[in-house]
C-alpha positions, -999 to 999 in steps of 0.1 A, spaced: 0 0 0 11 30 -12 10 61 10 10 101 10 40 120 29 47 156 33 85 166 23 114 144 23 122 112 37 133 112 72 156 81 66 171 84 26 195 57 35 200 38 3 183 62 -20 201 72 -50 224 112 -48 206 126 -74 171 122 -53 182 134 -22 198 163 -42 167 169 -58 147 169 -20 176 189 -9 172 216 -34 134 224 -34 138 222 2 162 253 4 134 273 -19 111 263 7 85 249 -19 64 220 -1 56 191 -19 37 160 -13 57 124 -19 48 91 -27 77 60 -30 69 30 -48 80 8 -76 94 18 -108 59 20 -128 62 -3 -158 22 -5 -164 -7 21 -169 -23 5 -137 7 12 -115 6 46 -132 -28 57 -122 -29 37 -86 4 66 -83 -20 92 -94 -48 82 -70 -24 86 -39 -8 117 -51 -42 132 -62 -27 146 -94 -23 133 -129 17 127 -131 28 151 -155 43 133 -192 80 143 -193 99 138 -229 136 144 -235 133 153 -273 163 168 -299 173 182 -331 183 159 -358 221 169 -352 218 168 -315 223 201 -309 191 216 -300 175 201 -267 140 202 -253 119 190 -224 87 187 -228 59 187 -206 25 175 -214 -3 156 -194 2 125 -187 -34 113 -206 -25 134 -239 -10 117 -273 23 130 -286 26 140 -319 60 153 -333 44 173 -361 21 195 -337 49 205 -315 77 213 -342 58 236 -358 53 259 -324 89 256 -317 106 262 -349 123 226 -352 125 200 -378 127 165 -373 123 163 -331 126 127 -318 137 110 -285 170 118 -271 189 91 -258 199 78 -224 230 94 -227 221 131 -233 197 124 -210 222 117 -183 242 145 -194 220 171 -198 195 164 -167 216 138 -148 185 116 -153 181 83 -160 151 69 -187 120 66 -171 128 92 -142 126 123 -169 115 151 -151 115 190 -149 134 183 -117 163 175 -138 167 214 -147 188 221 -115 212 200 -133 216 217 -166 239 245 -155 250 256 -190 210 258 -196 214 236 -226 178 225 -223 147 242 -234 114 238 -214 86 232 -230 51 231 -211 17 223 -226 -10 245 -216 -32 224 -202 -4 211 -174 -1 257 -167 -41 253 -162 -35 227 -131 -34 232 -95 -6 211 -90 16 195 -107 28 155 -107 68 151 -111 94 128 -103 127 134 -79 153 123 -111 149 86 -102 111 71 -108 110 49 -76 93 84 -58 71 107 -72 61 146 -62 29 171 -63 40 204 -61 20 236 -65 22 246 -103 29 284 -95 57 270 -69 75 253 -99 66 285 -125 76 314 -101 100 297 -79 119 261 -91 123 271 -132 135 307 -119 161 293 -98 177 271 -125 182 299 -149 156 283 -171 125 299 -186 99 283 -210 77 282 -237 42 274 -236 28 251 -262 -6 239 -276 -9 207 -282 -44 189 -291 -28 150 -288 -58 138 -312 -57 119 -345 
């Protein structure tokens, strides 16, 4: 059984550096933020019984690039809403976006696939990463996230991570409209 906490854990014995960096940092910006540890998530049902405890609708994270790997994007997007490549690279200005690999990922966000978050900004220093965030995710409450590892996963206040997390990595972004139909 699965259950809510406030904040961080009070014993992170064990749990990966990049996590408790992650806790460590929205903790010094004072942002509160509800947490929820479990197994990685490899089905839609583990998916939404994460949902249910957080109370939020865990955002859809995707590490995207250029053809020559040298433009970089997160985007994020519901969690219930279809990607399409064409919609979004038309907004943006860039041709032929498709999945970054584990690599740049690491890199770039110090994240591993499967743990891609917006948490991974604090690690782009050189801001080599654009953000990307689809309108609908700006319209919610609160917003679903992972800590940079996918065992854990956060709610946090969508105007704490707008006015106070993206400031504080030197990051701004760029709203997009995507409709995810066919």
């Amino acid at each position: 059984m699965m259950e809510l906490y406030d904040g961080r854990p009070e014993n992170t014995d064990g749990r990966p550096e990049r996590e408790i960096r992650t806790y460590d940092y929205l903790d010094k910006l004072g942002i509160k933020y509800k947490r929820v540890d479990h197994e990685e998530a490899a089905t839609m049902e583990a998916c939404n019984a994460i949902d249910e405890v957080l109370g939020v609708i865990m955002c859809k994270n995707l590490f995207l690039c250029n053809r020559q790997k040298t433009d970089f994007y997160l985007l994020m997007m519901p969690g219930d809403k279809k990607f399409k490549t064409k919609e979004l690279s038309s907004q943006i200005n860039a041709s032929r976006l498709s999945f970054a690999d584990a690599g740049d990922m690491l890199k770039y966000l110090d994240i591993e696939p499967g743990a891609v978050s917006v948490m991974g900004l604090m690690n782009d220093k050189d801001r080599s990463v654009r953000l990307l965030i689809d309108e609908d995710v700006l319209k919610s409450s609160d917003v679903g996230c992972h800590p940079c590892v996918c065992t854990s996963s956060l709610r946090i206040k969508t105007k704490d991570l707008l006015y106070d997390f993206i400031p504080s990595t030197g990051h701004d972004y760029t709203t997009v409209v995507l409709k995810g139909e066919d």
